[in-house]
C-alpha positions in Angstrom: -0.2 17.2 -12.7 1.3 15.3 -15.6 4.4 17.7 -16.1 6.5 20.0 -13.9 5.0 23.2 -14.1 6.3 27.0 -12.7 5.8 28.9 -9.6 7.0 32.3 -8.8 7.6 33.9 -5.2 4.5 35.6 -5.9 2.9 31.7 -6.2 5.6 29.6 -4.3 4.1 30.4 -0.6 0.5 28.9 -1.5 1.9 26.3 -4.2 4.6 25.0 -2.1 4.8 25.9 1.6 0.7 25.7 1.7 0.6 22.4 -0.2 -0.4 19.3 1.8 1.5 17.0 -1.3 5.2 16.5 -0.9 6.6 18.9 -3.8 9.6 18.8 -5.5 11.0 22.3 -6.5 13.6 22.3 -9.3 15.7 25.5 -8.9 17.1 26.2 -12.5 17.9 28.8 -15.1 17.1 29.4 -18.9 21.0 29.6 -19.5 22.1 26.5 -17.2 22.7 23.7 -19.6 22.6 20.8 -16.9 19.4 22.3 -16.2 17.7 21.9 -19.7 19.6 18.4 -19.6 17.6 17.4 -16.5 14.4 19.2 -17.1 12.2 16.4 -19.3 13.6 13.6 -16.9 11.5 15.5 -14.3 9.0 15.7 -16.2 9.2 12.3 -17.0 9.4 11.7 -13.1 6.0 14.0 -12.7 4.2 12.4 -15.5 5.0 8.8 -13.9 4.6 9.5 -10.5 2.2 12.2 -10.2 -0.3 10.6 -7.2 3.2 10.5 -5.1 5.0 13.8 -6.1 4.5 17.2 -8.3 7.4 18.6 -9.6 7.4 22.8 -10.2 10.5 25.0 -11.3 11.6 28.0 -10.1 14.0 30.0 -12.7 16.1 31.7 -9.7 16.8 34.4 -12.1 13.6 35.2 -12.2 13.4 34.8 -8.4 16.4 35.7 -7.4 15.0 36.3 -3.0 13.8 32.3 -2.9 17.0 31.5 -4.6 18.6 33.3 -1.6 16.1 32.1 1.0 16.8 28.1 0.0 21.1 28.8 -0.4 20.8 28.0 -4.1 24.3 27.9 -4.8 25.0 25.9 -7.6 21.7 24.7 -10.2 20.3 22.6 -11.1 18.6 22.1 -7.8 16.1 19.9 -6.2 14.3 20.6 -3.1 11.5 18.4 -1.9 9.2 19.5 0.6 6.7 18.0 2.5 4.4 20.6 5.0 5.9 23.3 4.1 9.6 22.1 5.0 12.7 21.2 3.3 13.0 17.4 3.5 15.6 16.2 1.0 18.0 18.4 -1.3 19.3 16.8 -4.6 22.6 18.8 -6.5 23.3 18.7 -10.0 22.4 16.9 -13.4 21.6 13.2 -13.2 20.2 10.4 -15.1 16.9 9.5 -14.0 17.5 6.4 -12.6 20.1 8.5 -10.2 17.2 11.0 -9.4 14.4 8.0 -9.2 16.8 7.0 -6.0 17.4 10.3 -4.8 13.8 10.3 -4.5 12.7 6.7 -3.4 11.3 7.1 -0.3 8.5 9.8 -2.0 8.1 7.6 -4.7 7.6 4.2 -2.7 
């Protein structure tokens, strides 16, 4: 997967939860500003480190009972899962080096 792509709850059970990867769920929103600011760097992030980590997005307006399920209270975001688990949450709009740290150990 070269670029963050988007699941649905309809797809996030056997994208996410089922996936044996570690998978980085960006929870964001088509009106959320920070959101669109940090969306290429994760693609970016995807695209250079995609035998490590895939990246998906989750518009929690779209989605609104995951939103609810993972205590999205404030977007942009980041989840990262490994087995079906939440393993590291990441808050907010950063540059990438910020996010690159945020996610070293998946990326090592």
């Amino acid at each position: 997967m070269s670029v963050a792509h988007d699941v649905t709850e309809a797809t996030f059970t056997e994208e996410v939860l089922n996936s044996k990867d570690t998978i980085m769920v960006d929870f964001w929103a088509e009106w959320c500003g920070p959101c669109r600011a940090v969306s290429p760097i994760l693609d970016a992030i995807a695209a250079e480190h995609a035998d490590k980590i895939k990246i998906v997005k989750l518009n929690v307006d779209d989605n609104p009972q995951l939103a609810i399920k993972y205590q999205i209270t404030s977007i942009p975001a980041m989840k990262v899962f490994r087995n079906g688990e939440v393993v590291k949450t990441v808050i907010g709009a950063k540059p990438k080096p910020a996010i690159e740290a945020d996610l070293a150990e998946f990326l090592a």
